[in-house]
C-alpha positions as CSV (number, residue, x, y, z in Angstrom):
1,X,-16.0,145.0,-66.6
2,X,-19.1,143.9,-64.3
3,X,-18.2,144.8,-60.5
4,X,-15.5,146.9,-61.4
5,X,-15.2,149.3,-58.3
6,X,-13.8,152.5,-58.8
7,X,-13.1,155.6,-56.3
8,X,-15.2,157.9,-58.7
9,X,-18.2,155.8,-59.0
10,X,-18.5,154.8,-55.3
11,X,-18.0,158.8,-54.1
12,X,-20.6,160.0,-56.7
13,X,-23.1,158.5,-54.4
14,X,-21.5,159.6,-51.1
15,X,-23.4,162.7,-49.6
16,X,-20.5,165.6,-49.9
17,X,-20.7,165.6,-45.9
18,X,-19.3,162.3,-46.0
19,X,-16.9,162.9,-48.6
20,X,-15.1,165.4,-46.5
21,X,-15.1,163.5,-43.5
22,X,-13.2,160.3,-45.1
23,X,-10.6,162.8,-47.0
24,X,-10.1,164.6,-43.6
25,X,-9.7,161.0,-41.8
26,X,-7.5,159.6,-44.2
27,X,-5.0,162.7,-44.9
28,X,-4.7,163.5,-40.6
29,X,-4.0,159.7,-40.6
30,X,-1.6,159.6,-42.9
31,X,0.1,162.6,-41.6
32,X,-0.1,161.2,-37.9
33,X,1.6,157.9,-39.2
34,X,4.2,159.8,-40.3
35,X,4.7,162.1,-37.3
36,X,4.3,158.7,-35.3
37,X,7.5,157.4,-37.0
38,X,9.4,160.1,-36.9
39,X,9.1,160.4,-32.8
40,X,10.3,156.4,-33.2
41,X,12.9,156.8,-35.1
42,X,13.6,159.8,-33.4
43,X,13.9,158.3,-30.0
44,X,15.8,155.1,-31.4
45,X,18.3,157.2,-32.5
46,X,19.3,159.5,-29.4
47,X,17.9,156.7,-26.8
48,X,18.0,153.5,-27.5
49,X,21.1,153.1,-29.9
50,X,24.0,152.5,-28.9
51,X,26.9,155.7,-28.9
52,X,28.4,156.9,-32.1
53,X,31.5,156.2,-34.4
54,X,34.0,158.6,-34.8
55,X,35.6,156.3,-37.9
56,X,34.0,155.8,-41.0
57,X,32.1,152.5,-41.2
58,X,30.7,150.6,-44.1
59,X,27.2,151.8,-42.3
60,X,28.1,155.4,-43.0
61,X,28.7,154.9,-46.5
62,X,25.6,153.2,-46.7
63,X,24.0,155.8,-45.2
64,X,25.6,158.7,-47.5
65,X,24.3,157.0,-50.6
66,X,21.1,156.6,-49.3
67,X,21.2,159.9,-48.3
68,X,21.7,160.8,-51.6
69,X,19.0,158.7,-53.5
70,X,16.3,160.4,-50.4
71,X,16.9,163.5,-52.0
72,X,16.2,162.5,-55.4
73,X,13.5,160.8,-54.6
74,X,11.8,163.5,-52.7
75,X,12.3,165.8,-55.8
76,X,10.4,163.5,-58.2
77,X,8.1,163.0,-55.7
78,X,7.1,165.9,-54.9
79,X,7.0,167.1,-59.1
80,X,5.0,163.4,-59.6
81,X,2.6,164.4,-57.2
82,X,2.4,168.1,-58.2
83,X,1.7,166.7,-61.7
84,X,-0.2,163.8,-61.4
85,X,-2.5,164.8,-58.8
86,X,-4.0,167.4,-61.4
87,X,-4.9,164.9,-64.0
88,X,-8.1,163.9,-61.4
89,X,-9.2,167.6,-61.0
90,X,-9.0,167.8,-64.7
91,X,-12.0,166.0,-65.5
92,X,-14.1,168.2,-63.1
93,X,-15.2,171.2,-65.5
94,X,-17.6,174.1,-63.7
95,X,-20.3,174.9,-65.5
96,X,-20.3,178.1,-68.1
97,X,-23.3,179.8,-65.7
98,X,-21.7,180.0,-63.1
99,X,-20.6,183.1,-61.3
100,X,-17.3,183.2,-59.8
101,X,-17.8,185.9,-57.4
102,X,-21.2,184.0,-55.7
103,X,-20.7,181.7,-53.4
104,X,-21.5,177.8,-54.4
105,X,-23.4,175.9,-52.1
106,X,-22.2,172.9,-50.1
107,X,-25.3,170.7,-51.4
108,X,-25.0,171.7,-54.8
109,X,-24.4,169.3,-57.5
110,X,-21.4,171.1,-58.5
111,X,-19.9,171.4,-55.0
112,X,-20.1,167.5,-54.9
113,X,-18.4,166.6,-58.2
114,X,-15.9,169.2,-57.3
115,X,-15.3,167.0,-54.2
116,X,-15.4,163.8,-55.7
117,X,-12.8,165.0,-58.1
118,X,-10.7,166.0,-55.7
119,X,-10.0,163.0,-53.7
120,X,-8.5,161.2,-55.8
121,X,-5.9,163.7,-56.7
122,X,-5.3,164.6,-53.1
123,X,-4.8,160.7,-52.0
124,X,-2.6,160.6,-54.8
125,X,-0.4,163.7,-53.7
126,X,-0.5,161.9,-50.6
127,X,0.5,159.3,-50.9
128,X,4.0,160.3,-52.9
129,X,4.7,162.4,-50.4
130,X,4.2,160.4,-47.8
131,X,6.4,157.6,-49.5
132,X,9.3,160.2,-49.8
133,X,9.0,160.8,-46.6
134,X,9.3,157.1,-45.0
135,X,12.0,156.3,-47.3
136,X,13.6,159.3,-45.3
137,X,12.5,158.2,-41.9
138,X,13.9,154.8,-42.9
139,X,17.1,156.3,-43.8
140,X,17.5,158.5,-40.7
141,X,16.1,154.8,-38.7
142,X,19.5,153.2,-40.7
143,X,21.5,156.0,-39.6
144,X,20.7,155.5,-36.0
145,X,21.3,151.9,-36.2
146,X,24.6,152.3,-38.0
147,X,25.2,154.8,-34.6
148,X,26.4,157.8,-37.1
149,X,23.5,160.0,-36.0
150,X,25.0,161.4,-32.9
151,X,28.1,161.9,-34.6
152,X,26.6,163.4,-37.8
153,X,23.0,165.1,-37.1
154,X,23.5,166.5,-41.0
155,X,21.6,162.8,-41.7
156,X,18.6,163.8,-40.1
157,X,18.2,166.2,-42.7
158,X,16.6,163.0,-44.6
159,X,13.5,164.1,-42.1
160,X,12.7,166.7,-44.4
161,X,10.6,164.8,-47.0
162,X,8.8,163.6,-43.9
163,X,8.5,167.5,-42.8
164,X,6.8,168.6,-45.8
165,X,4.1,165.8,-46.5
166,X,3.1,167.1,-42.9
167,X,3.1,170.4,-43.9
168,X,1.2,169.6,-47.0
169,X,-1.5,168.1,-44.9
170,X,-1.7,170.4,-42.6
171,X,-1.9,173.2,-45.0
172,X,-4.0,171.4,-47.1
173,X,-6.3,170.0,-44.8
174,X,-10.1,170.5,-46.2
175,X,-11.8,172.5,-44.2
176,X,-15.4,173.6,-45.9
177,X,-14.1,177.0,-46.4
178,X,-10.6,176.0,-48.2
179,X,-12.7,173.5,-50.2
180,X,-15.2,176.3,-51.4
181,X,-12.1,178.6,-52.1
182,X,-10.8,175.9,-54.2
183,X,-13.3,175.6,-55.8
184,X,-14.0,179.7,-56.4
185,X,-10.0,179.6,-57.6
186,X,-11.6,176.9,-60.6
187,X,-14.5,178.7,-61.8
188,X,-12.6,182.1,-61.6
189,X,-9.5,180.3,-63.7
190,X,-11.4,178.0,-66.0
């Protein structure tokens, strides 16, 4: 279809450089966002809401099946985005000549399509995670607002999803050399 705009065909003419720079600007904003929230909801719970209930409320029960569906949602989440975030990085093959012991260089062809595969898989994994981790946040925000979190800290457990799609980032977060190891790890396990 005529001006059909893709990720792929607008990165393949993106100088690598420039590549990185938008993957590391998007994933540290996504993972501030979340960290942003999380010191909201954080602070509406233990500051601004009111005190807790001792009694079981309609809110708490609420709250415990939401509770419930967070951590089934952060499971197939977080196997979604293990599993669909390889079907990008699929399509990028290393060539047959290549050695997997020398080191590739950041301006080569290769490097670049390597990088231009990878995006789309990593905004992908992002992006589950990340929504496994607001519905958490949301749940914990619920929790506050219901006043059960004072009473019951066991809900802010439903932080964790949040926890790890920061963690992912941070771990994950492409640096030139974790990129060129990445892609070492591909040609070595082709």
């Amino acid at each position: 279809m005529a001006g059909e705009f893709t990720v792929g065909k607008r990165l393949k003419g993106m100088p690598t450089s420039q590549m990185i720079q938008a993957l590391r600007i998007i994933q540290g904003a996504m993972a501030a966002g979340v960290v942003v929230f999380a010191g909201v909801v954080l602070y509406l719970s233990y500051v601004v809401f009111g005190p807790s209930t001792s009694e079981p409320s309609t809110g708490d029960r609420l709250v415990d099946l939401l509770s419930m569906v967070n951590a089934v949602l952060a499971c197939v989440c977080v196997i979604l985005a293990w599993l669909v975030g390889r079907i990008p990085l699929r399509r990028f093959t290393p060539p047959a000549e290549l050695d997997p012991i020398a080191e590739v260089p950041e301006d080569s062809p290769v490097f670049a399509e390597f990088v231009a595969a990878l995006f789309p898989a990593r905004l992908v994994r992002l992006a589950m995670l990340e929504g496994a981790g607001l519905f958490g946040l949301v749940v914990c925000l619920l929790a506050g607002l219901c006043g059960v979190v004072r009473a019951r800290p066991a809900y802010l457990f439903n932080m964790l999803p949040a926890g790890l799609m920061v963690a992912y980032s941070v771990v994950t977060f492409p640096t030139r050399q974790l990129l060129r190891d990445m892609l070492r790890d591909r040609i070595t396990h082709r």
